[in-house]
Backbone bond lengths (Angstrom), bond angles and torsions (degrees), N, CA, C in turn:
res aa  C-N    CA-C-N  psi(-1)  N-CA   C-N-CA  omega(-1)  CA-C   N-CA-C  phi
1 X - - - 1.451 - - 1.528 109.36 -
2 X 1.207 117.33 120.35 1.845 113.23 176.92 1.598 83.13 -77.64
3 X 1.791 86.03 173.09 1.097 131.08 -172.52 1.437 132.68 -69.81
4 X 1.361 106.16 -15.39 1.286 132.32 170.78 1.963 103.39 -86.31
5 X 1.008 82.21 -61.07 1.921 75.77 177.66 1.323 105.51 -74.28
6 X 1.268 149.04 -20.32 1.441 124.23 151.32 1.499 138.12 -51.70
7 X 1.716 96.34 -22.47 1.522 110.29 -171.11 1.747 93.93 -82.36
8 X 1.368 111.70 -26.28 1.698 118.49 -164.91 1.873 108.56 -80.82
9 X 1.498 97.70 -22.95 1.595 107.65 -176.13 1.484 112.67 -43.99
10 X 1.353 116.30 149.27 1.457 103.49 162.23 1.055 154.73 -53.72
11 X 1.009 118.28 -159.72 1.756 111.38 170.50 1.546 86.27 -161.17
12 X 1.517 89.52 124.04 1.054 107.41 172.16 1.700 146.85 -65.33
13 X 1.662 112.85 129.16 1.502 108.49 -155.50 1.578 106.73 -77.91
14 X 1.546 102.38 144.45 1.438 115.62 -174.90 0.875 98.56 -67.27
15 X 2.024 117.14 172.73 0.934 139.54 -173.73 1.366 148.17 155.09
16 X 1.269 152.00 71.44 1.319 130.54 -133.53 2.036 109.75 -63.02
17 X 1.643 84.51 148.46 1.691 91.17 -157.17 1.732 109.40 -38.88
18 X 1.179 129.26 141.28 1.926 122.68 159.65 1.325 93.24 -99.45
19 X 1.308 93.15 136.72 1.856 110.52 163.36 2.190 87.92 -82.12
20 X 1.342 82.44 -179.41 1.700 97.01 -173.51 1.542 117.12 -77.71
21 X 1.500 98.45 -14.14 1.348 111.88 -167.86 1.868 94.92 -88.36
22 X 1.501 132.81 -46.48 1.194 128.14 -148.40 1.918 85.67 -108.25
23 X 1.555 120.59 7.77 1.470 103.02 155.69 1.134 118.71 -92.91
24 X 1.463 121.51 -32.91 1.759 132.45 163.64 1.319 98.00 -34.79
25 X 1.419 127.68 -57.28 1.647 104.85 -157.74 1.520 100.40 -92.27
26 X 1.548 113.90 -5.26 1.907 102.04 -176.48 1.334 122.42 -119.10
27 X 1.236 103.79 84.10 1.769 92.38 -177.06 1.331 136.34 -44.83
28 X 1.350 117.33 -14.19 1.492 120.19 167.28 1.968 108.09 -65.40
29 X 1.689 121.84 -54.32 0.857 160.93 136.22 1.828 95.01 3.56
30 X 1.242 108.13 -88.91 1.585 144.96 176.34 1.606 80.80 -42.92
31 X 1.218 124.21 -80.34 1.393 107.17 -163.54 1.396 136.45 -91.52
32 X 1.497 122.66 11.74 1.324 114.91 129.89 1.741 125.65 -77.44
33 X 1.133 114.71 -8.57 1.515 98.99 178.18 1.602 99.48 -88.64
34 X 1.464 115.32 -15.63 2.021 89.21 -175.02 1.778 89.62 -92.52
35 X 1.314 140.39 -24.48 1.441 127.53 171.24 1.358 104.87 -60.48
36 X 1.369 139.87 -13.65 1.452 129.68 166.68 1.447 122.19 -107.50
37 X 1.271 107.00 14.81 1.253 119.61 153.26 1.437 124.95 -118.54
38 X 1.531 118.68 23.71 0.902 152.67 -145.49 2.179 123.34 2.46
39 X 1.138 78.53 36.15 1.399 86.86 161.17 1.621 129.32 -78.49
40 X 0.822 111.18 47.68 1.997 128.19 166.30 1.238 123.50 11.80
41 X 1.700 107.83 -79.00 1.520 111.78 -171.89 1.741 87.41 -70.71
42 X 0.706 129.00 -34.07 2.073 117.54 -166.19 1.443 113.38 -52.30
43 X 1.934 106.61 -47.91 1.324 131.77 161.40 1.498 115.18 -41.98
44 X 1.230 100.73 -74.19 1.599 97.81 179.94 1.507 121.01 -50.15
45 X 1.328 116.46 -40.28 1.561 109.29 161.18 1.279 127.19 -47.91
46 X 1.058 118.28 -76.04 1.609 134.33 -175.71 1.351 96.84 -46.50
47 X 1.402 140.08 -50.69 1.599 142.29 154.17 1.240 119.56 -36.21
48 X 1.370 117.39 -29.98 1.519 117.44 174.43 1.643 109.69 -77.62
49 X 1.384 102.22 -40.66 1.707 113.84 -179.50 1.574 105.27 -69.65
50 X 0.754 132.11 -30.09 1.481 152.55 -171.49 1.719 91.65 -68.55
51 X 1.446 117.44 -71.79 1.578 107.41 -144.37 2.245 77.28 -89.73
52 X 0.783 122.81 64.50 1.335 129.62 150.61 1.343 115.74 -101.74
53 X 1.763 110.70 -15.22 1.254 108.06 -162.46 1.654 80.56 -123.01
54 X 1.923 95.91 111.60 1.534 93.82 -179.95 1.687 136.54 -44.51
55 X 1.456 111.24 -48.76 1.115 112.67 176.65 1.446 134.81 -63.41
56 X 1.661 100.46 -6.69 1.858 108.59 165.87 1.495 97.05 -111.55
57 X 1.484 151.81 7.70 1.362 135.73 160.97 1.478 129.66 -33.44
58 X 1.433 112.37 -41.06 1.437 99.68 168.33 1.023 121.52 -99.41
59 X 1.355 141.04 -13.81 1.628 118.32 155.69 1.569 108.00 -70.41
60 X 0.986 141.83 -10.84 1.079 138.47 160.68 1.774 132.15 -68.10
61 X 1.467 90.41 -23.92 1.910 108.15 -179.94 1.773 75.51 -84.88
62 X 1.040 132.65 -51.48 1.979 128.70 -164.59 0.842 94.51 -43.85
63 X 1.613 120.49 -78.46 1.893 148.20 -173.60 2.203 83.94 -21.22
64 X 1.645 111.00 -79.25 1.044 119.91 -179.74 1.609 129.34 -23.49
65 X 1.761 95.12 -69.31 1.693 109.60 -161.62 1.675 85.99 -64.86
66 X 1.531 138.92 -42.84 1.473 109.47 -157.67 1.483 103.32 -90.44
67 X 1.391 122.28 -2.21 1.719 103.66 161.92 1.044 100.76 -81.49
68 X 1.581 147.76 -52.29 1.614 121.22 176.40 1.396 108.04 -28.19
69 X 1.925 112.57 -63.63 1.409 92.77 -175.12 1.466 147.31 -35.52
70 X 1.272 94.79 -38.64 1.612 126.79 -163.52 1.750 96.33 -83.37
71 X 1.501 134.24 -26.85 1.227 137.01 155.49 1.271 116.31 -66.17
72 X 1.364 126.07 -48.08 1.175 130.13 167.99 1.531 132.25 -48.36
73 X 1.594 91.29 -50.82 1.788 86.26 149.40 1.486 145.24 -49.48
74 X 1.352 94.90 -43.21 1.723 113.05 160.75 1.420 144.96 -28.13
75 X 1.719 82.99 -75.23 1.579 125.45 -179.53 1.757 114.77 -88.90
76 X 1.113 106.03 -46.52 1.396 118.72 -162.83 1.241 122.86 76.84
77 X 1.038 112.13 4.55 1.819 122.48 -170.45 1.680 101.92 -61.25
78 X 1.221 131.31 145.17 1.037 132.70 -169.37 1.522 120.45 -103.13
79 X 1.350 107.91 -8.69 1.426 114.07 162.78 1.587 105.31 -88.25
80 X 1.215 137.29 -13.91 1.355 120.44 162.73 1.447 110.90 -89.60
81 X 1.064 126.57 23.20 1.854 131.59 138.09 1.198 127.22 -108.05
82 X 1.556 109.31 -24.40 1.502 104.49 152.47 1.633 124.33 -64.48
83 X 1.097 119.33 -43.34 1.473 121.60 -179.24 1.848 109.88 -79.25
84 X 1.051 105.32 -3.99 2.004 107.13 170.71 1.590 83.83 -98.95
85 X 0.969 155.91 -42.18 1.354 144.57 -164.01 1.807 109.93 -79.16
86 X 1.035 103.70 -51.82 1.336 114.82 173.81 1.670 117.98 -49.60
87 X 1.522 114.48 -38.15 1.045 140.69 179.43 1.678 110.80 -67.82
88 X 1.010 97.27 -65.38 1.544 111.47 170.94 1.973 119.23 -56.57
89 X 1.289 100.66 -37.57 1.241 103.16 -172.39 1.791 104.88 -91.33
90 X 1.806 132.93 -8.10 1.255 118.85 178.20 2.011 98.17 -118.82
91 X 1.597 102.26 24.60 1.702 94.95 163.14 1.501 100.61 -109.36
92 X 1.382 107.77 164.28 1.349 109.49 179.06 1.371 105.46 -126.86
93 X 1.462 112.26 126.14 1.325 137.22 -170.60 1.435 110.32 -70.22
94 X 0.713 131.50 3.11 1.551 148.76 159.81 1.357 137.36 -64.50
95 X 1.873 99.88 -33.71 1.225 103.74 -172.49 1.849 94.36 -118.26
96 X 1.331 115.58 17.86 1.214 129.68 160.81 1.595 129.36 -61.63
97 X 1.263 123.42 139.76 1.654 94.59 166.68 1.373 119.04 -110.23
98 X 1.284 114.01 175.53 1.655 106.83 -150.01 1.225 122.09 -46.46
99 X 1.565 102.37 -39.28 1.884 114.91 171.11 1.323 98.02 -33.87
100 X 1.342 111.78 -58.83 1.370 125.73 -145.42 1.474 112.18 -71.44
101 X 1.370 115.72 -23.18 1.203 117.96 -174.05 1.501 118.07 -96.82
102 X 1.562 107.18 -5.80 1.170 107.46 -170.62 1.561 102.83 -93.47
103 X 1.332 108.82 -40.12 1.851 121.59 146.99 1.713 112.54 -31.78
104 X 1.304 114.53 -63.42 1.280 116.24 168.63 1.910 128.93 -38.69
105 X 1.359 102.86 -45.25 1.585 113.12 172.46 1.414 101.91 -83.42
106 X 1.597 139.89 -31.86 1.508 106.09 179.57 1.278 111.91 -75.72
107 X 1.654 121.78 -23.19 1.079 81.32 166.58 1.825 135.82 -131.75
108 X 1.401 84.71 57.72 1.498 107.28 145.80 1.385 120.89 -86.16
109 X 1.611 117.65 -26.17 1.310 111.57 174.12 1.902 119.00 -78.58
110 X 1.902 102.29 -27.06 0.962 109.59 177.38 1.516 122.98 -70.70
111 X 1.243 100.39 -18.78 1.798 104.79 178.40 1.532 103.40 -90.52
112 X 1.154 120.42 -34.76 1.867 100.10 157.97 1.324 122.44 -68.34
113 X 1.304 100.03 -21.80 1.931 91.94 176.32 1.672 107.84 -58.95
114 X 1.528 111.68 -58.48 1.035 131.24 -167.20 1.774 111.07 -55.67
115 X 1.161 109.34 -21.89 1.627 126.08 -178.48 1.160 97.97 -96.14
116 X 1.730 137.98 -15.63 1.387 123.21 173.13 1.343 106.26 80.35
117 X 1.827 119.64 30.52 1.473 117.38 161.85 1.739 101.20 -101.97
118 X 1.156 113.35 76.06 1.704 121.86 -158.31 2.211 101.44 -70.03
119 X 1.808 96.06 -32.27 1.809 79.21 170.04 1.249 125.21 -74.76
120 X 1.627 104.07 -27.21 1.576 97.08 -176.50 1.284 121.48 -88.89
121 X 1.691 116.29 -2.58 1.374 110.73 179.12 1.673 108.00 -84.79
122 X 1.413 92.73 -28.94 1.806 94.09 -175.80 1.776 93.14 -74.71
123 X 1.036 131.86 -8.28 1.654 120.00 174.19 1.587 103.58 -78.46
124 X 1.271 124.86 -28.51 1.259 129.59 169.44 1.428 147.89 -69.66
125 X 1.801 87.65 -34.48 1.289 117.28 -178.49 1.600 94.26 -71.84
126 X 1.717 107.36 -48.92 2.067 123.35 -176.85 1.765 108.54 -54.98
127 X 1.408 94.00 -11.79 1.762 89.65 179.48 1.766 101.72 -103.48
128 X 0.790 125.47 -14.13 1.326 127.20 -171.48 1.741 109.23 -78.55
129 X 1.793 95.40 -44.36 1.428 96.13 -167.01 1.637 111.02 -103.65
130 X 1.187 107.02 20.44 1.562 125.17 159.77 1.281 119.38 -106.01
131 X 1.587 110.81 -15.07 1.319 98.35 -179.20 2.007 102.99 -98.45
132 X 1.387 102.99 24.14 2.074 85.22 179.51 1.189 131.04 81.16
133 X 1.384 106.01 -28.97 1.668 117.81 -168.38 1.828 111.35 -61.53
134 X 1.209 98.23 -29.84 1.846 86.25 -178.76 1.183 122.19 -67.51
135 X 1.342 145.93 84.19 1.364 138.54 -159.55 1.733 108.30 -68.31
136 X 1.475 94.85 -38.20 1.963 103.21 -164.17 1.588 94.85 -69.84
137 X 1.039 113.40 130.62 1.655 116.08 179.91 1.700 116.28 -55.58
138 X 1.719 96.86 -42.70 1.727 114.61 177.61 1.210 97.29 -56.36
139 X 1.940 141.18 -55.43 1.053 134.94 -155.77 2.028 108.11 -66.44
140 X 1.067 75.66 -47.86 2.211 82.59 170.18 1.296 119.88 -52.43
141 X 1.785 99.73 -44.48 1.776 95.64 176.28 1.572 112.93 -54.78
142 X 1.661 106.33 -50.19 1.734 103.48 -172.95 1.475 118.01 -49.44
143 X 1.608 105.16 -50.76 1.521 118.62 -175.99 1.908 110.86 -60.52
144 X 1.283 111.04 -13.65 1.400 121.51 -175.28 1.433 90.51 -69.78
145 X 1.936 108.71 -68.61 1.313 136.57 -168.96 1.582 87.64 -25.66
146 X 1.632 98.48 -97.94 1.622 120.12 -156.66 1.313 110.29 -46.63
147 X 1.619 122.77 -14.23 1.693 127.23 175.96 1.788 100.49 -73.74
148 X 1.391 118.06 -61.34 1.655 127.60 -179.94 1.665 98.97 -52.49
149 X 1.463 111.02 -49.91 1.838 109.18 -171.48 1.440 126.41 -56.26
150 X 1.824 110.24 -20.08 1.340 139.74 -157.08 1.442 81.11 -91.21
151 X 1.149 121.74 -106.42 1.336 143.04 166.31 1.769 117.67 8.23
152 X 0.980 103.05 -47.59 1.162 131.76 -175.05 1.301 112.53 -54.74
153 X 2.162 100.34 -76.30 1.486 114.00 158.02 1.204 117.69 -62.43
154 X 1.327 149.29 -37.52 1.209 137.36 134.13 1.429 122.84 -5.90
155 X 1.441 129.95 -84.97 1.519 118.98 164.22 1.503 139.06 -49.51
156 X 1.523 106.00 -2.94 1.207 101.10 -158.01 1.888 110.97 -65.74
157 X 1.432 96.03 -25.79 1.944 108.37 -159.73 1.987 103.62 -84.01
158 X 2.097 89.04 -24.34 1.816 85.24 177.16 1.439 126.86 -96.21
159 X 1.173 76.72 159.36 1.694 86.57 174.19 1.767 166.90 28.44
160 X 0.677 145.55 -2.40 1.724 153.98 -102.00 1.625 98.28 -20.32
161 X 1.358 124.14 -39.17 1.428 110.18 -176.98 1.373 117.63 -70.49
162 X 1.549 107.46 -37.59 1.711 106.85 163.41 1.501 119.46 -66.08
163 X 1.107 120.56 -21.45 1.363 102.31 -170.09 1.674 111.72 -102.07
164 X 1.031 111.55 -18.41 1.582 120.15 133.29 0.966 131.47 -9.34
165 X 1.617 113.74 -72.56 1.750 135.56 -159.61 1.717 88.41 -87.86
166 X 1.626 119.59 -46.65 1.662 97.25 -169.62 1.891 101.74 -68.03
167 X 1.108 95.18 -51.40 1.818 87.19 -171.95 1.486 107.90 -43.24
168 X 1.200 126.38 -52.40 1.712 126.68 -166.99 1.532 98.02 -70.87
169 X 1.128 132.62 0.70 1.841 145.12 173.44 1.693 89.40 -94.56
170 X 1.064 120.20 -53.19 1.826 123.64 -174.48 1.439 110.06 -57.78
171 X 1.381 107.72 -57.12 1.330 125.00 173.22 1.574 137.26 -52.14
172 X 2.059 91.45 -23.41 1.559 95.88 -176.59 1.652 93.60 -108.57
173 X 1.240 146.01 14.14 0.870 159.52 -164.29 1.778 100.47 -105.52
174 X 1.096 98.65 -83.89 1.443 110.98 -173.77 1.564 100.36 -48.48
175 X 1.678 129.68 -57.73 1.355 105.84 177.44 1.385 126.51 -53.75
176 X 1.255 131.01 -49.39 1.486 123.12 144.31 1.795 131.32 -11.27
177 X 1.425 93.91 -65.56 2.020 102.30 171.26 1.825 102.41 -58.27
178 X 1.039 114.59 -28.64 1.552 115.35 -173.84 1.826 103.69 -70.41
179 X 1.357 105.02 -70.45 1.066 102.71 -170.21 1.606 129.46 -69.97
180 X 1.349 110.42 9.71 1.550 129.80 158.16 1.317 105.68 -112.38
181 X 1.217 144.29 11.94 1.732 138.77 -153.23 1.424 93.91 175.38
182 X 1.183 146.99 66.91 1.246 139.89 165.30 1.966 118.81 -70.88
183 X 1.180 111.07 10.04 0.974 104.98 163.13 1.648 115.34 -138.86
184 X 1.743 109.51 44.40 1.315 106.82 -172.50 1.614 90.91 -112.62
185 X 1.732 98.49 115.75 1.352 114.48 -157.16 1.015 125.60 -70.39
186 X 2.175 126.16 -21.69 1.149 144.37 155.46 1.491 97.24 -32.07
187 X 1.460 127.64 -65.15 1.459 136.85 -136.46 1.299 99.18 -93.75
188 X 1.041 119.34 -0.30 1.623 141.63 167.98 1.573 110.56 -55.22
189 X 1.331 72.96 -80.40 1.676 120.15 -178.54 1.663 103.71 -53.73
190 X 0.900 127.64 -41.13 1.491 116.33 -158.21 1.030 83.53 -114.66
191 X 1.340 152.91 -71.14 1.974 125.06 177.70 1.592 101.50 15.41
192 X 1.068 81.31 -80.53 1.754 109.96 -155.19 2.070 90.96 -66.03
193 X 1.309 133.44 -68.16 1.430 103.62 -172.41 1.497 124.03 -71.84
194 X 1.450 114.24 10.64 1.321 119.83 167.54 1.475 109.84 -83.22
195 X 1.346 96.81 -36.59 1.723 91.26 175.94 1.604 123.42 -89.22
196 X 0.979 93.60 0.82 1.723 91.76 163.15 1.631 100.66 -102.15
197 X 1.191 132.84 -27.09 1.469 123.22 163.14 1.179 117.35 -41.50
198 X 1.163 121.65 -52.48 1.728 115.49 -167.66 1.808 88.86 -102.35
199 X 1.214 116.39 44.26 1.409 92.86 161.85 1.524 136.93 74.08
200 X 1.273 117.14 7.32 1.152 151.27 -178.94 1.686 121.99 -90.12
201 X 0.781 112.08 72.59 1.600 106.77 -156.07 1.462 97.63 -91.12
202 X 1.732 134.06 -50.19 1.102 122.51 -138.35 1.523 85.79 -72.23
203 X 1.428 131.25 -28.73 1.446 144.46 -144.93 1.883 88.37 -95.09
204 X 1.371 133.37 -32.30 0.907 113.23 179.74 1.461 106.75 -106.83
205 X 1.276 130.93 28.40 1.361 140.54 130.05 1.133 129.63 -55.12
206 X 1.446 116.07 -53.43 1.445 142.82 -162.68 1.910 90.59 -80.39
207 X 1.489 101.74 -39.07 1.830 90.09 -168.59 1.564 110.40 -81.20
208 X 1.196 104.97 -32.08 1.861 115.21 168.82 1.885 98.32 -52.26
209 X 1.032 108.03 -57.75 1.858 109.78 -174.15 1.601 103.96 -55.06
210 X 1.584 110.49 -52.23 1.439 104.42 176.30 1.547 140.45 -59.22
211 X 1.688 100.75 -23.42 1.319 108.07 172.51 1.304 115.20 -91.98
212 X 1.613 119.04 -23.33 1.444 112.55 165.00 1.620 120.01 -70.69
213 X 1.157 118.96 18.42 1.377 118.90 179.40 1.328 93.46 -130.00
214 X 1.193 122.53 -48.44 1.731 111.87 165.94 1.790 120.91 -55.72
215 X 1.214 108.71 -16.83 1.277 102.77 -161.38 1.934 122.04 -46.08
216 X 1.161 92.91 -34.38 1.870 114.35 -165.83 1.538 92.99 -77.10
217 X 1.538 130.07 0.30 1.724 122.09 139.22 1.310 111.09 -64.61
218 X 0.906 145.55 -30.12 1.401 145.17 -162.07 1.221 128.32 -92.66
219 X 1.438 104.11 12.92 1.657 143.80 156.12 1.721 85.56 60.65
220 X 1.502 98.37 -127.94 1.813 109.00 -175.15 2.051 122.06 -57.88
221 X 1.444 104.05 3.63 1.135 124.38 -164.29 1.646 97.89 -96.18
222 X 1.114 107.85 -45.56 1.403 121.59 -175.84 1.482 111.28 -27.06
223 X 1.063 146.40 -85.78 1.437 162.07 -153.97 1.753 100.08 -68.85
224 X 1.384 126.76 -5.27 1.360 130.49 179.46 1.812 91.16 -100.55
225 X 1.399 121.39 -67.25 1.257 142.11 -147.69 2.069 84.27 -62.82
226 X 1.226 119.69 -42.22 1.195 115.24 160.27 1.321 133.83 -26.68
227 X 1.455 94.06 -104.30 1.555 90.31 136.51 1.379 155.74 39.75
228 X 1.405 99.21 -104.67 1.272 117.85 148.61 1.692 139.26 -56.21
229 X 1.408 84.05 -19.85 1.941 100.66 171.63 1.269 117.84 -91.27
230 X 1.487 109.30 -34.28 1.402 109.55 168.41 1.054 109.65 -79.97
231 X 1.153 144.81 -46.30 1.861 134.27 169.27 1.426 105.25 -38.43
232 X 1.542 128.52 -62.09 1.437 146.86 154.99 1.788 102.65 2.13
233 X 1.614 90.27 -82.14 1.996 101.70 -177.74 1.230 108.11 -50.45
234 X 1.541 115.50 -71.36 1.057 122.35 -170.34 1.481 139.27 -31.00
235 X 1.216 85.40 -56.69 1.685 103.19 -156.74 2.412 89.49 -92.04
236 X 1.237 101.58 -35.43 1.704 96.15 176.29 1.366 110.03 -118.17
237 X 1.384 137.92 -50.04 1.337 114.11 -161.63 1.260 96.85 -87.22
238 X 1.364 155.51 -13.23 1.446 135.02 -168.18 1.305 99.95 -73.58
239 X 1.587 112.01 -46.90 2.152 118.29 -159.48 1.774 82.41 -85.22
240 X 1.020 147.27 -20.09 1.411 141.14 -165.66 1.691 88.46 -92.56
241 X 1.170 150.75 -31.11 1.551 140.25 -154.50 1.409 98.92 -126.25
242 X 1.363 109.76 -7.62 1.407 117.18 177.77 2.072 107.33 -69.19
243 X 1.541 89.52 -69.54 1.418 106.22 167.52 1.907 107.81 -47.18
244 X 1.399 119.97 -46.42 1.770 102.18 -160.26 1.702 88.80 -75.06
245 X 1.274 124.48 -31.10 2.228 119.35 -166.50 1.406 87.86 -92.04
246 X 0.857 132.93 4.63 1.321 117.44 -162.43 1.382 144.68 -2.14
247 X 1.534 82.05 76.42 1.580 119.29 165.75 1.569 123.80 -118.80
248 X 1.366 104.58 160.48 1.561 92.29 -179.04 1.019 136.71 -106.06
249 X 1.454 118.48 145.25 1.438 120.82 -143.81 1.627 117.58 -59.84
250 X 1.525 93.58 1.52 1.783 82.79 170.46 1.923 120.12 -103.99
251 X 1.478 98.89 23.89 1.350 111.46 160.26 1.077 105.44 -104.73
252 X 1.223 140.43 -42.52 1.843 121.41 -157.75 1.600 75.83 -90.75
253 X 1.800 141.07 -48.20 1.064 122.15 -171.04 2.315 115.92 -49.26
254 X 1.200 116.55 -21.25 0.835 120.58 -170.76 1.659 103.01 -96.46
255 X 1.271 128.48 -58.97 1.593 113.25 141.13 1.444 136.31 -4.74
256 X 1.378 88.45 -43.46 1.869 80.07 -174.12 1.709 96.59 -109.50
257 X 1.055 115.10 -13.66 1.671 95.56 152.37 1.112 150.24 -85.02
258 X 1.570 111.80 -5.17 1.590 138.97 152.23 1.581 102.00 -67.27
259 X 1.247 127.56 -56.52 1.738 107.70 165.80 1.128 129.96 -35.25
260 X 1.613 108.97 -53.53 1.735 110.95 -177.01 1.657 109.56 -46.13
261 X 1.351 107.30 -50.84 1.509 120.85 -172.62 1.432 102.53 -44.65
C-alpha cells in the first residue's frame, strides 16, 4: 500500500463492540461492523435498513455517507461522493452522540479532501484534533495524517512566504503530537517532510534519523512509517542536500545506510 492510500484509509466507526449474533438482528449494529471490516456496499445496505427506524436515521445516513466515502476513494465514481454528501448534509448532527459527531466532522473534512478543497478540509480536520474527541490513538494518527496532507497540497501553488508559514504550522504541530505521542507515526513523518518543505534539510535529516529510531513506538505501524522515511531521504533530502554541501548523493546516500545498519 503507498503512502498516500494509507494516509486516505479510514478511521474507524465508533461503537460499542457487536458480537455476530446482536449484528444479525441490528442493522445499525450490522452496519458499522461490515464498514470496519471494510466491506462498503454491505454497510451501506444494512444502513439503509437501519435508518427505516426513524430514531437511528442519522447515525445511520453517517454509518452510510463515509462508506460512499471510502468507495469513492476506490472507484472515483462521482456519484459515490455525491451520495456521502447528500447523506451528510440531510442528517442532523444534533441528534448524534458525541462519538458520533466527531465521526460526523471527519468526514465532512474528508469529503472536501476528496473534492480537492485541501484549505478547508485541513480547517476541519484543525477543529477535530483540538477539540479531544479522538479517543483511539490510530484514529488521531490518520486525522493528523490527512490534516499535514491537506495543508501541504494546499501550499503547494502559494507563495514562498506562504508556504513557509503553513509548513512551520506543520512542523510546530507535529513536534507537539511527538512529545505527547511519540509514536504517532504521521508526526513522525511530517517533522521531517515539513522540514525539507521550507528548505531545511540538515533539520529534516536529523528528523528522518529520529523517527527511524523511534519507529518500533509505532507498534504494527512501524515497518510502513519506515518506509516512508526512507523513500522521504532517498528519493528528496539526499539529491536536495547533495546539491546545497555539494557532495554527491552517493555519499550522504551511503551515510544514511550505514545508520540503518
Amino acid at each position: 500500500m503507498t503512502r498516500l492510500a494509507r494516509v486516505l484509509a479510514c478511521v474507524a466507526i465508533a461503537g460499542v463492540p457487536a458480537s455476530l449474533a446482536r449484528a444479525a438482528d441490528d442493522p445499525l449494529a450490522k452496519a458499522r461492523q461490515l464498514y470496519n471490516q471494510r466491506q462498503y456496499e454491505a454497510a451501506i445496505n444494512a444502513a439503509e435498513q437501519a435508518r427505516l427506524t426513524p430514531q437511528r436515521a442519522d447515525a445511520a445516513d453517517l454509518v452510510a455517507a463515509r462508506a460512499y466515502l471510502e468507495r469513492f476513494r476506490m472507484s472515483v465514481a462521482s456519484d459515490d461522493l455525491t451520495n456521502a454528501r447528500d447523506r451528510l448534509a440531510r442528517l442532523d448532527p444534533q441528534r448524534l452522540a458525541p462519538r458520533e459527531r466527531a465521526e460526523y466532522i471527519i468526514g465532512l473534512g474528508e469529503a472536501l479532501y476528496l473534492d480537492g478543497a485541501y484549505g478547508a478540509a485541513a480547517n476541519v480536520f484543525d477543529s477535530i484534533l483540538n477539540s479531544g474527541d479522538l479517543q483511539a490513538a490510530g484514529g488521531r494518527e490518520r486525522v493528523v495524517d490527512w490534516w499535514a496532507d491537506a495543508l501541504d497540497r494546499d501550499a503547494r501553488p502559494r507563495p514562498d512566504i506562504d508556504r513557509q508559514n503553513v509548513y512551520h504550522r506543520i512542523r510546530t504541530r507535529m513536534e507537539e503530537e511527538i512529545a505527547v505521542r511519540p509514536g504517532n507515526g504521521a508526526a513522525l513523518y511530517w517533522l521531517a517532510s515539513a522540514a525539507r518543505a521550507q528548505g531545511d534539510l540538515q533539520a529534516a535529516w536529523d528528523a528522518v534519523q529520529a523517527g527511524w529510531v523511534r519507529a518500533p513506538l509505532a507498534g504494527d505501524r512501524a515497518t510502513a512509517l519506515r518506509e516512508d522515511l526512507d523513500r522521504l531521504m532517498l528519493r528528496g533530502i539526499v539529491p536536495e542536500r547533495a546539491r546545497t554541501v555539494g557532495q554527491p548523493p552517493q555519499t550522504l546516500q551511503a551515510d544514511w545506510e550505514r545508520f540503518k545498519e
